[in-house]
N, C-alpha and C positions, 0 to 999 in steps of 0.2 A: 738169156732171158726167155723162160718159158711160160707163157701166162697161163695156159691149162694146167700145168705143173701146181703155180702158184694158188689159183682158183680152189684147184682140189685139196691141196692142203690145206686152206683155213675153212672150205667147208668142213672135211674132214674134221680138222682142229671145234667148229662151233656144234657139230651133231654130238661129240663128247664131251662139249661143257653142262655143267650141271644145272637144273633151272630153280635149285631152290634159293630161297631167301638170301642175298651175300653179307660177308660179315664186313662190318667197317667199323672203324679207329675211332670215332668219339661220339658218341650222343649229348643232348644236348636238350637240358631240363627247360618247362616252357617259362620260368622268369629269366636264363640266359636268352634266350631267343627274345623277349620284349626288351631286354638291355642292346642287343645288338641291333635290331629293327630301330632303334632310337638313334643309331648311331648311323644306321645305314640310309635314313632318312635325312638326319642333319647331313651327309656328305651329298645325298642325290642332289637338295634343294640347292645346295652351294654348287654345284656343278649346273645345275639349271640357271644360277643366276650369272656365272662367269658366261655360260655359252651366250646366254641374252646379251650380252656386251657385244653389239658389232663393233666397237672401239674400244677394247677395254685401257682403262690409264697403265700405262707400263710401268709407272712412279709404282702405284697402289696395286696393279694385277699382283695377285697372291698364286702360284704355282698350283694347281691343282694336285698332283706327281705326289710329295711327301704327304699329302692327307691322304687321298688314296690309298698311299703304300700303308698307312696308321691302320687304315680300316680296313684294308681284305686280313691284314695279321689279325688285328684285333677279331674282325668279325666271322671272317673266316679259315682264318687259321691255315695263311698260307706262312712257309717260312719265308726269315727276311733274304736266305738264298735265294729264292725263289723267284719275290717279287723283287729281287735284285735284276735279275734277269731279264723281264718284263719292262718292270719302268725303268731300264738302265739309259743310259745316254745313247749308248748304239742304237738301241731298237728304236727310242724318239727319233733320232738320226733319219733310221732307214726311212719311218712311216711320214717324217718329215716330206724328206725327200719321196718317197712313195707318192704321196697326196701331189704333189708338187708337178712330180712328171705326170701324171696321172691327168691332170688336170692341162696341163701342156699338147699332151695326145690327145685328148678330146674336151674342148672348154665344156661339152654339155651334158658330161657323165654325172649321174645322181649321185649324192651321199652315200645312198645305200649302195650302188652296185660300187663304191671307191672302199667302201669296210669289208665288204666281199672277197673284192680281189687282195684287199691287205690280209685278211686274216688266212690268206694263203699264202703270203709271200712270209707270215710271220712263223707259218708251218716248215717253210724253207728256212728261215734265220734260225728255228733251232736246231735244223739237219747239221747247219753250220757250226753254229754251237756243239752240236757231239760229233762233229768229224773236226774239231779242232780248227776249224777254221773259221777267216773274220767275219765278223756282223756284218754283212754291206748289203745294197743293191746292186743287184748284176745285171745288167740286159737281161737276163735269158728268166732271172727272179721274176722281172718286171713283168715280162713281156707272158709269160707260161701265167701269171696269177691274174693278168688282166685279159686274156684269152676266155678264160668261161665264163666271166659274167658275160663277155658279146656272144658267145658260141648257144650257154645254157639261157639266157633270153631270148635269142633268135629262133631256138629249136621253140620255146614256149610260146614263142606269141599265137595266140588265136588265130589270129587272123590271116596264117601263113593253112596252105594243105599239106596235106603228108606229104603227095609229091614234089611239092616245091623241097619238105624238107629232106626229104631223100637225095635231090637233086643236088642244095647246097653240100650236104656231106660229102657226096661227091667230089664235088669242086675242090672240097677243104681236104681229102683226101690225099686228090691227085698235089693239093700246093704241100701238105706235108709230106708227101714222099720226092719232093725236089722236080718235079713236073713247072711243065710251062701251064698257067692256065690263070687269064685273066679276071679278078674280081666282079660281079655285075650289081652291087649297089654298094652305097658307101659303108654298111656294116660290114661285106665282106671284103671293103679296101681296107677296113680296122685289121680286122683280123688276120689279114695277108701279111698287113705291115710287123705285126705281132712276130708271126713267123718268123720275118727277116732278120727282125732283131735279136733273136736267137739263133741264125744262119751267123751276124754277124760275132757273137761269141762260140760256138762252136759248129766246128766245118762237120761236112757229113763225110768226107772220108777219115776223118782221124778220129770220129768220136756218131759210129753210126749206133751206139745203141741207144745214144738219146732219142734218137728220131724214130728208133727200132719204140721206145717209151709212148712217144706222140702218139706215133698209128695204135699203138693198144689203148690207149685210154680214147684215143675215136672211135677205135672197133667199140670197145665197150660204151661209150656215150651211143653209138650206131642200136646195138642189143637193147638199149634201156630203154627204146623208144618205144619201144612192146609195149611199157607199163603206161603208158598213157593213155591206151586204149582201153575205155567204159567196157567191162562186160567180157575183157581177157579171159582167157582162158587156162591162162599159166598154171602149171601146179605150184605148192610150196619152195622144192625144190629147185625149179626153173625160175622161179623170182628172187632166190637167193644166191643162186648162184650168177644171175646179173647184179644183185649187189656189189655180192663180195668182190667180181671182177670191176666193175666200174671204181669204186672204191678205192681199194686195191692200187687199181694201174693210173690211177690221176696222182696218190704221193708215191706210188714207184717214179714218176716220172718228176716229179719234185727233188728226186733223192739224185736222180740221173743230170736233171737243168742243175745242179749245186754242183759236183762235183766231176760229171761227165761219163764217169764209169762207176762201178761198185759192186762188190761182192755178194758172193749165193747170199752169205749170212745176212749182209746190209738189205739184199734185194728181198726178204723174205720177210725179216719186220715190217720196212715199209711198206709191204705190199699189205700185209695185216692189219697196220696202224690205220691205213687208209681204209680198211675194211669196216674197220672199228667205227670210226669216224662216220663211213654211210650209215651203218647200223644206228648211231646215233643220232643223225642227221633224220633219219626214216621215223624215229621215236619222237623226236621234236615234232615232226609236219604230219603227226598223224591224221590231224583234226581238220587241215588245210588236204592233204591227200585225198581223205577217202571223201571228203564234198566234190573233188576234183576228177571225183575218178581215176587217180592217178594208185599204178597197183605197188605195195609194198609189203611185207610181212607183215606187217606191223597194222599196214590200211587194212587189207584183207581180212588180218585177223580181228579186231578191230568189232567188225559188223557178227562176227558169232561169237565172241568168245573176250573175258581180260584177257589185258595182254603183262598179266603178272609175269609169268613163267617165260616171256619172251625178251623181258626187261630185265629178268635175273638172268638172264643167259647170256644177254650181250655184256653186263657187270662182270661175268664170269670171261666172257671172252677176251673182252678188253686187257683182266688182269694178264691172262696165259700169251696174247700176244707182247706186253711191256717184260713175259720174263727173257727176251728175244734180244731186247737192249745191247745188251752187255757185248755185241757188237762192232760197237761204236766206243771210239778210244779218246774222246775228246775229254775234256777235263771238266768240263760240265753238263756229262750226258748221266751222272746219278742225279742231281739238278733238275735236269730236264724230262727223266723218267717221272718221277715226283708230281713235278708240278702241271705234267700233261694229265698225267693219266686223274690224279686230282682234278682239278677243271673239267674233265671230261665228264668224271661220274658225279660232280656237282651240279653240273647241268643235266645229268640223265633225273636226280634225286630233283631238282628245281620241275623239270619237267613232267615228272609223277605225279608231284603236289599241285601242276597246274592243269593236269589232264587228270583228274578224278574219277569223271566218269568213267577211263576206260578201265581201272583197274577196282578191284575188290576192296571192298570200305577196311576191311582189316591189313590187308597191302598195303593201302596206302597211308595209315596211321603207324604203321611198320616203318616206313619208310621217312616219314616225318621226323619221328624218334633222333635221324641222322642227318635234319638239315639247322644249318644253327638260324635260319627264317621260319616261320610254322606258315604253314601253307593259306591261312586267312589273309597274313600279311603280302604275300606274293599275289595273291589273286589282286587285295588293294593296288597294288605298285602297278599290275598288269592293264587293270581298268580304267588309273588314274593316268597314263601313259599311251596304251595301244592296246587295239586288242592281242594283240601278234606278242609272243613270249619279249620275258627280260630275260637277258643274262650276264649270270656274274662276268664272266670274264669280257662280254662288252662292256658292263660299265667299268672296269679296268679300264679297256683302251681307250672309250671315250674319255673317259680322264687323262690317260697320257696324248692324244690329240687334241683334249681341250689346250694343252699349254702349250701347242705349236703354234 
């Protein structure tokens, strides 16, 4: 496992992606999009009114799961492969049981940081899925997904100094590389605990390149901490290339807690995929970043410039790292190629139409062209809701969690 290796390559891979306009598979006239807004309305309100049930009747509780799965086909045009996968029995299962232990390890974890750490472990269930192996919850699933919501809030809090958090990294350092070294408050008795429970599924002498995984994805959480700093001085390059690494080596190390070992080829998607994934993650928070000060391609660029030509680049990126797949021999990793890299650039397209400002009025009516919601209605949905993005594939899961 060489993380510079890997780093260098997907930069390498993103400076020869193209940054013109991308092409995609179906457009979508503005009387289909008022048909489907009608539709995606009736399922939100009926999902707002099941969740309001603190007791719903079991006699009369109607499944949330099979309407759902009507609506992202219908509306969005996922296949029924697809959302077979998703709202399948396994993955209820896992998230079941996810929320479940979740909630066992700390009665006083929020909603939000419980969909956080699931929507990573659901990143692992489909590594499983294309390495042919079963849907389940592992210790080391559990334990690796519920790691950075405590890790990336504790680094965020205000109210900690740099030195403190320099210091905690430390500590967390020395407890990932198998050192003695006692917790000094109860978030980093969480996160110790975390640890263990992945010591207790994979030892570190028969299986050291997980842990070899762990310290690169702390190095690289250690490098990111740059960008938090007002007034950085980073070039382009040096804030991309913390990306890509951060990125990068947190589902390298998803791909390692699944299976324990894995190859150049597996370790080089994933290292990609996760790449992807920041890049996208950095295009969602652009509007919360740059008020934050917090430095990304994306924030930075941002304040001079659209960020047209850096939105079509990661589209481009994304596709060149899924042509890397074909990897992975499991029997439903064309499935899983599909319906990622779909969701992914639905939310990139959700998120253009919801950040307007920052891109070019003919950009972004471009890009409309290719969402089957027209972007007045997403702002409604947004406003009537929170101000903080919706997204398709959350209201997916909240539907298959509403019927746990």
């Amino acid at each position: 496992m060489d993380i510079n290796y890997l780093t260098s390559l997907f930069i390498s891979i993103w400076e020869n992606c193209p940054d013109n306009f991308p092409v995609f598979d179906s457009a979508y006239l503005p009387e289909e999009k008022k048909v489907r807004e009608k539709l995606f309305e009736e399922f939100t309100e009926k999902m707002n009114r099941e969740n309001g049930k603190s007791k719903p009747d079991t006699a009369s509780h109607e499944p949330l799961t099979p309407v759902a799965k009507g609506l992202f086909r219908i509306v969005f045009g996922f296949s029924e492969s697809q959302l077979d996968i998703i709202l399948s029995e396994q993955y209820k299962k896992v998230t079941k049981q996810f929320v479940k232990t979740a909630r066992q390890f700390d009665p006083e974890i929020s909603i939000g940081d419980i969909f956080q750490a699931c929507r990573n472990a659901w990143i692992m269930n489909g590594i499983q899925l294309m390495m042919g192996k079963p849907v389940e919850l592992t210790p080391s699933i559990f334990a690796y997904s519920m790691l950075y919501p405590y890790t990336d809030n504790y680094l965020d809090e205000p109210n900690l100094n740099r030195q403190e958090k320099i210091a905690f990294n430390e500590r967390f350092r020395l407890k990932l590389s198998g050192g003695e070294v006692a917790p000094e408050n109860e978030n980093e008795t969480a996160i110790f605990k975390l640890v263990e429970k992945i010591e207790s599924q994979f030892s570190r002498d028969k299986y050291p390149h997980v842990y070899e995984s762990l310290l690169a994805i702390h190095s690289a959480q250690e490098k990111s901490l740059c960008l938090l700093h007002k007034g950085s001085a980073l070039s382009d390059d040096e804030i991309l290339s913390v990306c890509i690494e951060k990125g990068g080596a947190s589902v390298l190390a998803d791909g390692y807690l699944v299976a324990g070992d894995l190859t150049q080829e597996q370790q080089n998607f994933l290292f990609g995929f996760g790449a992807y994934l920041q890049l996208a993650d950095d295009i969602q928070d652009v509007g919360d970043d740059s008020g934050n000060g917090i430095m990304t391609l994306f924030s930075k660029a941002a304040g001079k410039d659209y960020l047209d030509e850096l939105t079509s680049r990661t589209f481009s990126f994304g596709r060149s790292v899924f042509e890397m797949i074909d990897c992975f021999e499991g029997e439903k990793s064309p499935e899983m190629k599909a319906l990622i890299l779909k969701s992914v650039e639905m939310m990139l397209i959700e998120t253009t139409l919801l950040n307007g400002q920052y891109y070019r009025k003919s950009y972004a009516e471009e890009t409309e062209k290719f969402s089957p919601l027209s972007a007045a209605y997403l702002k409604k949905r947004r406003s009537k809701l929170s101000p903080h993005r919706i997204s398709y594939m959350k209201k997916i899961a909240e539907a298959a969690i509403s019927d746990l």
